[in-house]
PyMOL Python script that loads the backbone (N, CA, C, O; Angstrom):
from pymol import cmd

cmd.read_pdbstr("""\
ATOM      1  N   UNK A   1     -10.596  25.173 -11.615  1.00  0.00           N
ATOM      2  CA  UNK A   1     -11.785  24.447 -11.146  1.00  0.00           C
ATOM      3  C   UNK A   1     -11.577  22.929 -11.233  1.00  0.00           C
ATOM      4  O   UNK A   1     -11.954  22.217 -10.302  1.00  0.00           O
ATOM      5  N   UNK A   2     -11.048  22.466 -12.210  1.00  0.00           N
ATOM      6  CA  UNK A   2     -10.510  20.887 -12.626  1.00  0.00           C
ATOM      7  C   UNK A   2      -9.906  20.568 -11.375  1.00  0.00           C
ATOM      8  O   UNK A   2     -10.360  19.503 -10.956  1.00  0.00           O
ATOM      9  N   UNK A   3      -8.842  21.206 -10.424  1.00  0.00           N
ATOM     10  CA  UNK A   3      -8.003  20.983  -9.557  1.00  0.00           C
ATOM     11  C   UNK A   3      -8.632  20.565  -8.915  1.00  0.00           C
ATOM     12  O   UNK A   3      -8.739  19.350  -8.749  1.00  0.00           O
ATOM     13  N   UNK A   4      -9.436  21.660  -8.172  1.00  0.00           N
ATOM     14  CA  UNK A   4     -10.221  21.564  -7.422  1.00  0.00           C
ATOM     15  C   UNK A   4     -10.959  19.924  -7.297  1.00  0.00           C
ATOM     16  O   UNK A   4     -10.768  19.088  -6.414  1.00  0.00           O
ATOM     17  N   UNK A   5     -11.748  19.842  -8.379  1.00  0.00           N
ATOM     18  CA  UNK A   5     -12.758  18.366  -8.344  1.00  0.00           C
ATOM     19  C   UNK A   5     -11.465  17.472  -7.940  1.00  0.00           C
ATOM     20  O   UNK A   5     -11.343  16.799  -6.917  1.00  0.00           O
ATOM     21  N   UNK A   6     -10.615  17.615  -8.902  1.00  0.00           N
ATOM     22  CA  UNK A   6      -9.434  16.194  -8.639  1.00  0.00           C
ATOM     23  C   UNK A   6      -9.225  15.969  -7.172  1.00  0.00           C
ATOM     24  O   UNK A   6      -9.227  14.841  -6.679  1.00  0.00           O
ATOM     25  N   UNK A   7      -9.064  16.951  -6.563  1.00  0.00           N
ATOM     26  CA  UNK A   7      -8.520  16.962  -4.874  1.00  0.00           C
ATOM     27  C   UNK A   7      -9.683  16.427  -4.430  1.00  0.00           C
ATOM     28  O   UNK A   7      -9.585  15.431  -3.714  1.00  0.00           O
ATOM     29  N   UNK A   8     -10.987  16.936  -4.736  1.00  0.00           N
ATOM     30  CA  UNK A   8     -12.314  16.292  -3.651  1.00  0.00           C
ATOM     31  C   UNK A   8     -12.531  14.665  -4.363  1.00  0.00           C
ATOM     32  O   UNK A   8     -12.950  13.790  -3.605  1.00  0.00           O
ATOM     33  N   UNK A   9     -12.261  14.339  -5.682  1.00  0.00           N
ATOM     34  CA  UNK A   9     -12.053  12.568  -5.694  1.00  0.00           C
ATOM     35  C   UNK A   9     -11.158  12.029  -5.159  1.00  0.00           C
ATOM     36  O   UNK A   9     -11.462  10.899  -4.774  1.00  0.00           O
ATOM     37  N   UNK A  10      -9.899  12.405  -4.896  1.00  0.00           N
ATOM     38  CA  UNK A  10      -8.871  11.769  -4.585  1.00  0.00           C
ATOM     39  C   UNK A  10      -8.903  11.624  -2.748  1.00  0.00           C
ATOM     40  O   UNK A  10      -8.298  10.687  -2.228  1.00  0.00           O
ATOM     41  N   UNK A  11      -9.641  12.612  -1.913  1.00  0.00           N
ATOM     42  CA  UNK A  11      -9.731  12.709  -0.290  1.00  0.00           C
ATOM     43  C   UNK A  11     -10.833  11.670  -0.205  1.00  0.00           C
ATOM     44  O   UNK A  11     -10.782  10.775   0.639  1.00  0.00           O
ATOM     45  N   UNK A  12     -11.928  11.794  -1.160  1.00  0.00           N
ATOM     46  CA  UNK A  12     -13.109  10.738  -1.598  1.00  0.00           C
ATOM     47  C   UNK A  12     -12.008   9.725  -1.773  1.00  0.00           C
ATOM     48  O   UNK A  12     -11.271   9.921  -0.806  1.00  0.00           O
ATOM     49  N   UNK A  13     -11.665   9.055  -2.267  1.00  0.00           N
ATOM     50  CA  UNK A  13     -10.967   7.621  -2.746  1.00  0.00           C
ATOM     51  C   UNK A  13      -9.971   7.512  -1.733  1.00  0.00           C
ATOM     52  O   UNK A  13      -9.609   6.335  -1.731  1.00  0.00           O
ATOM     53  N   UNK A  14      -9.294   8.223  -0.793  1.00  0.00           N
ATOM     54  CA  UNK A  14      -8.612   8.026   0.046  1.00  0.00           C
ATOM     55  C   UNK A  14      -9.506   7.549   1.744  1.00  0.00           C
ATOM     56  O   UNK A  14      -9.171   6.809   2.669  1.00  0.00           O
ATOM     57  N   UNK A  15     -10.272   8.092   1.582  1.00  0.00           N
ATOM     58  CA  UNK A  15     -11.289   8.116   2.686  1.00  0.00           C
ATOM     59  C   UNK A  15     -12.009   6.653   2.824  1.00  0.00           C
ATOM     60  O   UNK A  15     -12.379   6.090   3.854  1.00  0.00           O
ATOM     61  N   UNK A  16     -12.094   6.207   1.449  1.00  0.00           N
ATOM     62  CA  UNK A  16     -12.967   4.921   1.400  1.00  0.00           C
ATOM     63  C   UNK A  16     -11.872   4.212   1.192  1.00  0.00           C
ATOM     64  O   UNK A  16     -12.438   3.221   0.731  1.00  0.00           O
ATOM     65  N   UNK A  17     -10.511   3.878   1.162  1.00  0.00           N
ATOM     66  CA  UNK A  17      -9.607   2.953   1.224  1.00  0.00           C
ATOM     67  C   UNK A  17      -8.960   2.647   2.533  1.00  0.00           C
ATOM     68  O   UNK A  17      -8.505   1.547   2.845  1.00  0.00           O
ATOM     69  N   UNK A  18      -8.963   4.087   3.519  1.00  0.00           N
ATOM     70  CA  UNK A  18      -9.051   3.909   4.770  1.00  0.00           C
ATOM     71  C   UNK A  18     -10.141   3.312   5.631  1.00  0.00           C
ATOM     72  O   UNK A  18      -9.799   2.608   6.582  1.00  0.00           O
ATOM     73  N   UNK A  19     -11.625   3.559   5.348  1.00  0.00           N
ATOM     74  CA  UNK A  19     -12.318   2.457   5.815  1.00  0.00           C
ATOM     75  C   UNK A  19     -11.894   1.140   5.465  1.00  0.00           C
ATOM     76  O   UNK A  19     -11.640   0.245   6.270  1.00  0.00           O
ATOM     77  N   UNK A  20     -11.825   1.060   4.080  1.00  0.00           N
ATOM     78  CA  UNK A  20     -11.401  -0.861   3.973  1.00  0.00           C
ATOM     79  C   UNK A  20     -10.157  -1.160   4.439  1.00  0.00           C
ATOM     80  O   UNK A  20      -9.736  -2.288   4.179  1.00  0.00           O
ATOM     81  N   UNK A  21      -9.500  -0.451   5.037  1.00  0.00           N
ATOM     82  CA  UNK A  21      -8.537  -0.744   5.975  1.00  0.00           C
ATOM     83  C   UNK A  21      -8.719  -0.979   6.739  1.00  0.00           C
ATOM     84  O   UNK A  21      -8.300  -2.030   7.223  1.00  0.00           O
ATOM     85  N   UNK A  22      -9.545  -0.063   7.415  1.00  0.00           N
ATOM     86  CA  UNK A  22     -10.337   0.084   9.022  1.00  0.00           C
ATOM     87  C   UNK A  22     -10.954  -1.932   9.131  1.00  0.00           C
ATOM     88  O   UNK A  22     -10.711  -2.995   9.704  1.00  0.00           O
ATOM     89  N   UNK A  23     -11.729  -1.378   8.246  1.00  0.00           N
ATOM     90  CA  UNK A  23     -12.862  -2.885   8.385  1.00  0.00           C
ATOM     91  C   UNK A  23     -12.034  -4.451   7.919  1.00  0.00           C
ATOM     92  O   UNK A  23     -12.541  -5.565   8.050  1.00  0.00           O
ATOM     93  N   UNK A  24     -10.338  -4.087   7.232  1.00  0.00           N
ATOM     94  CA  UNK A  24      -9.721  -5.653   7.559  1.00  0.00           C
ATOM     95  C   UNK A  24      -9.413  -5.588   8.477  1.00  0.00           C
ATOM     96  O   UNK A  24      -9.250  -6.743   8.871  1.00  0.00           O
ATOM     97  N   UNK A  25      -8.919  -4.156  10.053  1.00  0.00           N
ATOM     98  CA  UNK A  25      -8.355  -4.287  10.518  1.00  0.00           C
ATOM     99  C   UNK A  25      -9.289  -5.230  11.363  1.00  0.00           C
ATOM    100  O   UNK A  25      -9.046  -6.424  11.538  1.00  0.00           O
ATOM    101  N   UNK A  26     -10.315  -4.609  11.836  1.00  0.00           N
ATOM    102  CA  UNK A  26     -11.538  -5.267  12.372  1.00  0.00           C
ATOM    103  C   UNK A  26     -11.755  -6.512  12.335  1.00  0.00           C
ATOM    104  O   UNK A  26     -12.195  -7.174  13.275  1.00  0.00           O
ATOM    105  N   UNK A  27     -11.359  -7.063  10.866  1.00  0.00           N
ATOM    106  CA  UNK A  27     -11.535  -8.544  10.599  1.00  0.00           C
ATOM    107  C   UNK A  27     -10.846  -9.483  11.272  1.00  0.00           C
ATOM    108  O   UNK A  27     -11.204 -10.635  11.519  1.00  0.00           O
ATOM    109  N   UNK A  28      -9.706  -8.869  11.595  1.00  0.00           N
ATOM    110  CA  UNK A  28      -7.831  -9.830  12.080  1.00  0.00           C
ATOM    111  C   UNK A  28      -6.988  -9.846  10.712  1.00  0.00           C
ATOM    112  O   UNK A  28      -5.870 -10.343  10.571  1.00  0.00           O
ATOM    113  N   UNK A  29      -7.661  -9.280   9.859  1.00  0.00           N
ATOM    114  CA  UNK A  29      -6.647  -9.381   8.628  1.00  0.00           C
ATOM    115  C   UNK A  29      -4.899  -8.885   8.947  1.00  0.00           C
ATOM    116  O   UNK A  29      -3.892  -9.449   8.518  1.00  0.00           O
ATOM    117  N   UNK A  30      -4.985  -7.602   9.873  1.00  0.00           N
ATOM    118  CA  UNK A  30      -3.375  -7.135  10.310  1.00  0.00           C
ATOM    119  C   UNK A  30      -3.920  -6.324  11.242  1.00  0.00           C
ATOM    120  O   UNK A  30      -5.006  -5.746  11.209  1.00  0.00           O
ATOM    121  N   UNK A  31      -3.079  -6.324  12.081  1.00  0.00           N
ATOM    122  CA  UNK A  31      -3.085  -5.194  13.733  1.00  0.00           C
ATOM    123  C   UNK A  31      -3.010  -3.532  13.228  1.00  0.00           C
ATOM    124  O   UNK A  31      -3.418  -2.651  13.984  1.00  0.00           O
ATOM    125  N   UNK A  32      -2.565  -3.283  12.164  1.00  0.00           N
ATOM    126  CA  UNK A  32      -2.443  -1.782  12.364  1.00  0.00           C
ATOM    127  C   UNK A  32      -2.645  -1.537  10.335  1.00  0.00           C
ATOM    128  O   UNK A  32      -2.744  -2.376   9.440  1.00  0.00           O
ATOM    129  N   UNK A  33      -2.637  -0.495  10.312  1.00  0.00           N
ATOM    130  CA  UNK A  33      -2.801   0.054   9.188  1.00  0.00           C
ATOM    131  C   UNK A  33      -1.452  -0.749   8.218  1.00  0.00           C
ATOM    132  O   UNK A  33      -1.664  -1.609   7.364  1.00  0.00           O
ATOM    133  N   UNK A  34      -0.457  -0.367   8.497  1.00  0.00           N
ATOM    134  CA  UNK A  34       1.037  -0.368   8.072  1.00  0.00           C
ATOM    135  C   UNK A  34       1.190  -2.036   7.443  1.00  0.00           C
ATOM    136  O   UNK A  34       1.711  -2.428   6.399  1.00  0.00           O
ATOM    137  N   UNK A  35       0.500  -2.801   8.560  1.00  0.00           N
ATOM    138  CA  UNK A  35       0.483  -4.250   8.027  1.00  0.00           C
ATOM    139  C   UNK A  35      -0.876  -4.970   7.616  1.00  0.00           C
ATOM    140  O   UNK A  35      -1.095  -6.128   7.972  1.00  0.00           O
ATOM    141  N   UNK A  36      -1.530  -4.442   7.063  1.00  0.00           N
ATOM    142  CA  UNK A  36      -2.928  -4.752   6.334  1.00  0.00           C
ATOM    143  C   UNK A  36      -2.424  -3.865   4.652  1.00  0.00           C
ATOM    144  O   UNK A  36      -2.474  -4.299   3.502  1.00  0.00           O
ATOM    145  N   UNK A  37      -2.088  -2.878   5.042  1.00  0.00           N
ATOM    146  CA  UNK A  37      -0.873  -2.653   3.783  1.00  0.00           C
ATOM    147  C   UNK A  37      -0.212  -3.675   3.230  1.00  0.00           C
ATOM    148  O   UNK A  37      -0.484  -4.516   2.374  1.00  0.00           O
ATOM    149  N   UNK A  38       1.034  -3.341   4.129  1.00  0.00           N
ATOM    150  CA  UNK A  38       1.538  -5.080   3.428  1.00  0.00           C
ATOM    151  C   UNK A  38       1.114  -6.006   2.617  1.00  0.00           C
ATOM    152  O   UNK A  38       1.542  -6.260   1.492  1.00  0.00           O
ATOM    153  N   UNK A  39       0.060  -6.635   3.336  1.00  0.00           N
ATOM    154  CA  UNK A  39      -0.225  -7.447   2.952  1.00  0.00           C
ATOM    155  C   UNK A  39      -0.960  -7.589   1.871  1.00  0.00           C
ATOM    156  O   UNK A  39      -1.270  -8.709   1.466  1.00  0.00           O
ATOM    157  N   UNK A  40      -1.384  -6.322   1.181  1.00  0.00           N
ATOM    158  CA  UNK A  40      -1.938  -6.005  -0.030  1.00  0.00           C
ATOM    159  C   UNK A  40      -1.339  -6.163  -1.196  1.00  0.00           C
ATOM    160  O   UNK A  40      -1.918  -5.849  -2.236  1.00  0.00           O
TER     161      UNK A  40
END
""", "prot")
cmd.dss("prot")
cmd.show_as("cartoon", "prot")
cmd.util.cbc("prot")
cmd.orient("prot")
């Protein structure tokens, strides 16, 4: 059951780091995922 929760925080915490990706990409912070990375 522990597993379980860990996997639904971690798709949760992955999900909302891809929006704040999304929303620098939006900004002009970097053109694509790969380089808004970077630049982290």
């Amino acid at each position: 059951m522990m597993v379980q929760k860990k996997a639904e925080v971690r798709v949760f915490v992955d999900g909302i780091y891809l929006k704040v990706i999304d929303d620098l990409i939006s900004t002009g912070y970097g053109s694509n995922r790969s380089e808004v990375v970077r630049k982290m």
